[in-house]
C-alpha positions in Angstrom: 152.4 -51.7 -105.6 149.8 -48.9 -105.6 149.2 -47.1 -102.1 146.7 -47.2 -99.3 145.5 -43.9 -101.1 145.3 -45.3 -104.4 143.0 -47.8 -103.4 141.0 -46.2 -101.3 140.3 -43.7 -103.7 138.4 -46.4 -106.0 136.5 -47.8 -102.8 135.4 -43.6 -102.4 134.7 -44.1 -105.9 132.3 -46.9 -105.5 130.8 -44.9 -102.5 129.9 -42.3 -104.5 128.5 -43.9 -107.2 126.2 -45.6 -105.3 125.3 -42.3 -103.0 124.5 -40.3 -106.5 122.2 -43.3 -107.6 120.3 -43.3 -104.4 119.8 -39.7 -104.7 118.8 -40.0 -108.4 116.5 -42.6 -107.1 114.9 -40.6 -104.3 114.6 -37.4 -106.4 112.7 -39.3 -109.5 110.8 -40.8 -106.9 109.6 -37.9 -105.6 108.9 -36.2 -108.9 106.7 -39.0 -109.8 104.7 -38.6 -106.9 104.2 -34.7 -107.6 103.2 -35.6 -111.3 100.8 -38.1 -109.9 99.4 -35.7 -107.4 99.4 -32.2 -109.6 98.4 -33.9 -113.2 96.9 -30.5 -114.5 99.6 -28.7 -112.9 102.6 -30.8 -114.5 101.1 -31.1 -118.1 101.1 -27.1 -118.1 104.7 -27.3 -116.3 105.4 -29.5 -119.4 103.3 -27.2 -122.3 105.2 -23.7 -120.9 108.5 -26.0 -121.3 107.8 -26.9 -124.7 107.2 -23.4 -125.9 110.2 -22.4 -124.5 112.2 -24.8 -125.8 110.8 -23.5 -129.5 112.1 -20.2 -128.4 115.3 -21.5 -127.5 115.7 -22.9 -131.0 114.6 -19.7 -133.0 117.6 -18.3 -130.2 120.1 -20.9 -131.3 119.1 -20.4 -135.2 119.3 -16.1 -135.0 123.1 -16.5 -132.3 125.0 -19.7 -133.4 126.2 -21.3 -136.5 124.2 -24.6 -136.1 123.0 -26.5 -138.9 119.7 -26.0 -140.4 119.0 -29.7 -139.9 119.5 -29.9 -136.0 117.6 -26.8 -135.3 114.5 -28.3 -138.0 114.7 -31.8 -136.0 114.4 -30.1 -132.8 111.5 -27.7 -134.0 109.8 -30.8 -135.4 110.0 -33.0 -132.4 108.8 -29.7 -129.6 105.5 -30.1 -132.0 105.4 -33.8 -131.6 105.7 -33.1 -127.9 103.2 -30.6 -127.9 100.6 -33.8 -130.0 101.2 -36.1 -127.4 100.7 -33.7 -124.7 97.0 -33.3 -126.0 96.5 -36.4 -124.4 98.2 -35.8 -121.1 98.1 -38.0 -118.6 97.5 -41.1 -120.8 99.8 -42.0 -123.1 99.5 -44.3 -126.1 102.8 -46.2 -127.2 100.9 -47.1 -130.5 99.9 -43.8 -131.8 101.8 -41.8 -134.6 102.9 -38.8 -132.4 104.4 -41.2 -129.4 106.2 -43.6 -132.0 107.6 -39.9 -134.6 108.2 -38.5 -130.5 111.0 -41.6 -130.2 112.4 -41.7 -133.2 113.0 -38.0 -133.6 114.7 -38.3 -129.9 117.5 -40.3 -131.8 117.6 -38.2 -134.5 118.2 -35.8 -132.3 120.7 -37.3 -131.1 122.4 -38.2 -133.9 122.6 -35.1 -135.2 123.6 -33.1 -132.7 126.8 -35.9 -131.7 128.0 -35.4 -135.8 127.7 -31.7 -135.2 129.7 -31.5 -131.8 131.6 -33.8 -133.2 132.8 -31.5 -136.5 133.0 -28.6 -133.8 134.6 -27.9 -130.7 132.2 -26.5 -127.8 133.2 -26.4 -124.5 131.8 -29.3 -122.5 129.1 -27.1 -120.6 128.2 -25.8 -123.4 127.6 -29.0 -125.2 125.6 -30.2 -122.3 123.7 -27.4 -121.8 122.4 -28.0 -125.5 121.5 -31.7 -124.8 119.7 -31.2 -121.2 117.8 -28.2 -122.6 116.8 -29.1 -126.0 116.8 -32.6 -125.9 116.3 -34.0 -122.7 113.9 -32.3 -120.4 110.4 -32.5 -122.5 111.0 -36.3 -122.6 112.3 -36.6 -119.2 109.1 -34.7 -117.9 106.8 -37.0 -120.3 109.0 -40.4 -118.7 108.6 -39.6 -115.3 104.5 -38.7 -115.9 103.7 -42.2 -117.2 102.3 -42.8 -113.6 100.5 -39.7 -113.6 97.4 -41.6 -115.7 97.0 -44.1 -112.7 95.4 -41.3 -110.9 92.9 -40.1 -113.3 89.1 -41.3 -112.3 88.1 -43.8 -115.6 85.4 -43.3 -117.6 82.1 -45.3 -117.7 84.1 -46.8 -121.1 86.7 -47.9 -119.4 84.8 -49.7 -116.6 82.1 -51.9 -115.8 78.6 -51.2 -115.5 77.5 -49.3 -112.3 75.7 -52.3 -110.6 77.3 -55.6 -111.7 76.7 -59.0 -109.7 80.7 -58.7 -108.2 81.4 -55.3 -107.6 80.0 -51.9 -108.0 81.8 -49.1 -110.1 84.0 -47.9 -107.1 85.2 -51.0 -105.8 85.5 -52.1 -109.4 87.6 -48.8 -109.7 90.1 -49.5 -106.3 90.6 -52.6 -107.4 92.1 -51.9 -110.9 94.6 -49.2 -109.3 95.5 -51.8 -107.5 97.7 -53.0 -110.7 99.9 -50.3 -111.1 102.8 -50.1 -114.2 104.2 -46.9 -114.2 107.5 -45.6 -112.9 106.4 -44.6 -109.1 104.8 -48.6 -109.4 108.6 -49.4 -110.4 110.1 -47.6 -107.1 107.1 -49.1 -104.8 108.5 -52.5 -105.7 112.3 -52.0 -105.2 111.1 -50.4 -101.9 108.9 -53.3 -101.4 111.7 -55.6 -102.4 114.8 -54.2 -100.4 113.5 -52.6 -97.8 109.9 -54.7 -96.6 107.7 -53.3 -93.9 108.4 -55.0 -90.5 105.0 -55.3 -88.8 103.7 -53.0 -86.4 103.4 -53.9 -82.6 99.7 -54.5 -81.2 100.1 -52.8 -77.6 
């Protein structure tokens, strides 16, 4: 028979599983809101990392016996970053730069799991590699896809100025009304687990 401490270990187990998503939650809710506030500001954030990350991979090739191949993937896809980026805060899921951006993320991947794998690193080392090279130019890009929500649309995008329903600024609020991006995802779990109770009239 296991023992009270045994068991309660798993339940404090549980506990903080669920504490660390909460506070995963909260923080990528937050950063959404400061990409949709500060677009300029985060797609210059994002271009500074970029070009660091290139520097970190002429590092890795000139200190550290990595494969040719990782270090070309990795090269290849900060430039595939630095094409979508050109149209920061809209992105297109369809265009050649976004689709080459996602597959060269698995590659990536790939590569760098068959390397670590044929090598031993120590495990801060290995992740080190994967949260700077790999993961934060993509993270940044994921949580700006509700950055383009904020942008004022163009007379392309919109109706004509003075239509018989709405003119171009109601026409405007009312579109951002339908919202898809991640800080849109968040608003609705908040909406859905924790509703507004209504306010007292005094």
């Amino acid at each position: 028979m296991p023992g009270l401490l045994y068991l309660l270990s798993w339940i404090s187990t549980l506990v903080h599983i669920c504490l660390g998503t909460l506070a995963l939650a909260a923080a990528l809710y937050y950063l959404a809101e400061l990409v949709e506030e500060y677009t300029s500001t985060a797609a210059k954030v994002l271009r500074y990392w970029i070009w660091v990350t290139i520097g970190l991979y002429i590092l890795l090739f000139m200190f550290e016996s990595v494969p040719t191949s990782v270090i070309l993937c990795g090269f290849i896809s900060q430039l595939v970053h630095l094409s979508i980026l050109r149209t920061f805060p809209f992105f297109f899921l369809t265009s050649l730069p976004f689709i080459l951006g996602v597959i060269l993320f698995f590659v990536n991947h790939y590569l760098a799991f068959s390397f670590f794998a044929a090598y031993y690193y120590p495990a801060s080392e290995v992740l080190a590699y994967f949260t700077l090279y790999i993961w934060l130019v993509p993270f940044g890009f994921f949580i700006s896809l509700s950055a383009n929500e904020n942008v004022l649309p163009t007379r392309a995008e919109s109706r004509p100025l003075l239509s018989n329903d709405d003119d171009f600024v109601t026409g405007y609020f009312n579109k951002k009304g339908k919202r898809y991006g991640l800080l849109s995802f968040f608003n609705y779990l908040k909406e859905e687990f924790f509703p507004q109770r209504g306010k007292k009239s005094f």
